[in-house]
N, CA, C and O of each residue as an XYZ file, in Angstrom:
240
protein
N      20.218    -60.745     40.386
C      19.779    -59.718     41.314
C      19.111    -60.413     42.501
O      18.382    -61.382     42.290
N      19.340    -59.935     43.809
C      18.735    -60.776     44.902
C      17.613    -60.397     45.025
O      17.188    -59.374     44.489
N      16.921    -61.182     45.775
C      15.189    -60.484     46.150
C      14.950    -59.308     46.656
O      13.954    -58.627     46.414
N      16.001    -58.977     47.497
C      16.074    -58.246     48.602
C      15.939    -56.773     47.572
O      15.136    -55.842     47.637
N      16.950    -56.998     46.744
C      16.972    -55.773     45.857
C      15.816    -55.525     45.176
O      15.046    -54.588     45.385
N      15.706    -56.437     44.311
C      14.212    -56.417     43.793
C      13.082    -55.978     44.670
O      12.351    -55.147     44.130
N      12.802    -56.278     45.718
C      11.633    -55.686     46.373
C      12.377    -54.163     46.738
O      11.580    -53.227     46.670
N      13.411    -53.888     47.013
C      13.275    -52.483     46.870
C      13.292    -51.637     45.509
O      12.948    -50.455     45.528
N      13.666    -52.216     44.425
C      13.066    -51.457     43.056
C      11.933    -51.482     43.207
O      11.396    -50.464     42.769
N      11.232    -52.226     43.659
C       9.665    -52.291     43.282
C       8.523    -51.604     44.087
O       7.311    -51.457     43.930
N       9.634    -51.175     45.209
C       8.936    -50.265     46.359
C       9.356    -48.995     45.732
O       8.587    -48.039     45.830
N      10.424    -48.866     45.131
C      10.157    -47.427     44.529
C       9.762    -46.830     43.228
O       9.517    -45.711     42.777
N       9.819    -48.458     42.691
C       8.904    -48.195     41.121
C       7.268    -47.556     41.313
O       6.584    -46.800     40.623
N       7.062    -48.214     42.504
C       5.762    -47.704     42.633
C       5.544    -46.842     43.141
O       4.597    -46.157     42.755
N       6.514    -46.354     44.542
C       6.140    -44.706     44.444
C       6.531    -43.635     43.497
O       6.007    -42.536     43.677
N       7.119    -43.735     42.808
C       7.316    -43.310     41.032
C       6.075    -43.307     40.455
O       5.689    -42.251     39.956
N       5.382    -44.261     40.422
C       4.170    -44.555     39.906
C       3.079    -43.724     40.732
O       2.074    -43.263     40.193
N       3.315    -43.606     41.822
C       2.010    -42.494     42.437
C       2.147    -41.292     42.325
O       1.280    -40.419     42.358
N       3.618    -41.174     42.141
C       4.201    -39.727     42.013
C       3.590    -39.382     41.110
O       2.826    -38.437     41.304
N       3.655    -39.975     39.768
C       3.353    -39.061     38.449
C       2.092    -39.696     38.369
O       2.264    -40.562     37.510
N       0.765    -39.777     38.820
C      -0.330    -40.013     39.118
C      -0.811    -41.444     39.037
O      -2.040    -41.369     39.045
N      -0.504    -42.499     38.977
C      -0.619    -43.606     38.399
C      -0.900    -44.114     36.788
O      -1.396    -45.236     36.684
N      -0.669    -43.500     35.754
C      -0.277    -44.010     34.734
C      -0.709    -45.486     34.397
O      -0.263    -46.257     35.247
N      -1.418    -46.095     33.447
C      -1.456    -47.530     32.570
C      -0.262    -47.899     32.529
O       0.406    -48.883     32.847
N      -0.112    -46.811     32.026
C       1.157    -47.558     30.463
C       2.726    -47.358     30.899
O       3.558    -47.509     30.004
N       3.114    -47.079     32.016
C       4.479    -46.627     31.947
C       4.865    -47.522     33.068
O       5.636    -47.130     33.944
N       4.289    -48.858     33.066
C       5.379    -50.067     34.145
C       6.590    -49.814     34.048
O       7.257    -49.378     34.987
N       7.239    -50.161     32.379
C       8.683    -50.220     32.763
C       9.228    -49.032     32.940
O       9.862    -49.115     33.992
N       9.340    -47.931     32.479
C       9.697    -46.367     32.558
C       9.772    -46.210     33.966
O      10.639    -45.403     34.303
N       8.978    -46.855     35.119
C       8.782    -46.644     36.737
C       9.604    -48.054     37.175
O       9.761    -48.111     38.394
N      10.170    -49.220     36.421
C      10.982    -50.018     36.846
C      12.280    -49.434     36.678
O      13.030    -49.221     37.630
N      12.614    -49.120     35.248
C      14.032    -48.376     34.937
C      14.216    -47.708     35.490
O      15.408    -47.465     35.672
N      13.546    -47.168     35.951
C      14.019    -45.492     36.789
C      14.499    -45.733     38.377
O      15.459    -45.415     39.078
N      12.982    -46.650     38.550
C      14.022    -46.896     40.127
C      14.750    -47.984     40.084
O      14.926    -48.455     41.208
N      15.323    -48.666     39.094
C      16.333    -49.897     39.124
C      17.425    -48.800     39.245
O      18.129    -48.749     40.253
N      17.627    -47.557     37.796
C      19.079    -46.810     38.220
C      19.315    -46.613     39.462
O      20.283    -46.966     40.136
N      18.102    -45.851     39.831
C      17.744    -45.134     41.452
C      18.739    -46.343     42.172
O      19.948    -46.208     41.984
N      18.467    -47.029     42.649
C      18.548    -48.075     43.394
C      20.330    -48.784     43.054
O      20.857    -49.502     43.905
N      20.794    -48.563     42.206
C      22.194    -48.987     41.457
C      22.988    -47.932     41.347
O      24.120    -48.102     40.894
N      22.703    -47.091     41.603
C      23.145    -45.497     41.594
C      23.721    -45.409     43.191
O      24.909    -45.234     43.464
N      22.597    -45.571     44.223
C      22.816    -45.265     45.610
C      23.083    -46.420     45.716
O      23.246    -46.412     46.936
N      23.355    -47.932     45.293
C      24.462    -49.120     45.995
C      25.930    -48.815     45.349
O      26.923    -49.078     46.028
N      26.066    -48.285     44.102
C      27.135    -48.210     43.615
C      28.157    -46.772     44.323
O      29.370    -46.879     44.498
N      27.542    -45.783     44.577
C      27.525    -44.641     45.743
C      28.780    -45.290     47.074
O      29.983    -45.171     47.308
N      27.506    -46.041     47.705
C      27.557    -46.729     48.913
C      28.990    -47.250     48.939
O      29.866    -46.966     49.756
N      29.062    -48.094     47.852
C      30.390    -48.963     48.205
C      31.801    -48.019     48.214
O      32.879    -48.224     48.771
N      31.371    -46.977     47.424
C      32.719    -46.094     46.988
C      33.100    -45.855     48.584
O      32.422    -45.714     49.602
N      34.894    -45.885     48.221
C      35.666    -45.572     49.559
C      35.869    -43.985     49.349
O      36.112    -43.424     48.280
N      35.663    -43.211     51.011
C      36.005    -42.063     50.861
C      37.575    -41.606     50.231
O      38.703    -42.023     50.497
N      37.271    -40.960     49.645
C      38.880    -40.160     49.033
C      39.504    -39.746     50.429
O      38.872    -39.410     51.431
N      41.209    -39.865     50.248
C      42.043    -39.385     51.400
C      41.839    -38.009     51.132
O      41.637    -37.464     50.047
N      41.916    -37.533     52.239
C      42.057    -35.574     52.606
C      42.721    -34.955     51.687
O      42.295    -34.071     50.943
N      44.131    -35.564     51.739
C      44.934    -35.014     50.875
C      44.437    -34.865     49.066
O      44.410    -33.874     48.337
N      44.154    -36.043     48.847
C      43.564    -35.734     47.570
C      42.488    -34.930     47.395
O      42.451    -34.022     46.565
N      41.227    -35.343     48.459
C      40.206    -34.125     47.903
C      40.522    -32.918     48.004
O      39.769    -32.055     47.552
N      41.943    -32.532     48.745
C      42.182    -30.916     48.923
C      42.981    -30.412     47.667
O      43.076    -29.199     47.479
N      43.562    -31.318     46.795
C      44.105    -31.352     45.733
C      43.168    -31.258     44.574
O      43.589    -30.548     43.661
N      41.982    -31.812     44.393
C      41.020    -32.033     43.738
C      40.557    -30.474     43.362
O      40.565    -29.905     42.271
N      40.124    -29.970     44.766
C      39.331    -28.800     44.713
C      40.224    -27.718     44.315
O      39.891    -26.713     44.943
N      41.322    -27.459     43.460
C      42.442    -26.284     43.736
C      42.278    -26.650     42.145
O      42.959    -26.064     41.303
C-alpha cells in the first residue's frame, strides 16, 4: 500500500473516530472501515463507464 493511501485511510479513520465520539477501544473498527471506504471509491474510480447501448439494455 503506498503512503499516499495510507495517510488517506488515516485521515478518515479518524474522522470516523470523531464521528462516533472518540472511543478507546475501537482503533481498528475506524481503520477497517475507512480502509473499505477508501478501496471501495479507488476500485469505483477505475471502473470504465458502460457503453449506452448496454446500460439501456441493462435497465429493460
Amino acid at each position: 500500500m503506498s503512503p499516499e493511501i495510507q495517510i488517506i485511510i488515516q485521515e478518515k479513520a479518524y474522522s470516523i473516530w470523531e464521528a462516533e465520539g472518540r472511543p478507546s477501544d475501537r482503533g481498528l473498527d475506524h481503520w477497517l472501515k475507512a480502509e473499505a471506504g477508501v478501496t471501495n471509491n479507488k476500485i469505483k474510480s477505475n471502473r470504465k463507464p458502460r457503453p449506452k447501448k448496454a446500460a439501456a439494455k441493462a435497465e429493460k
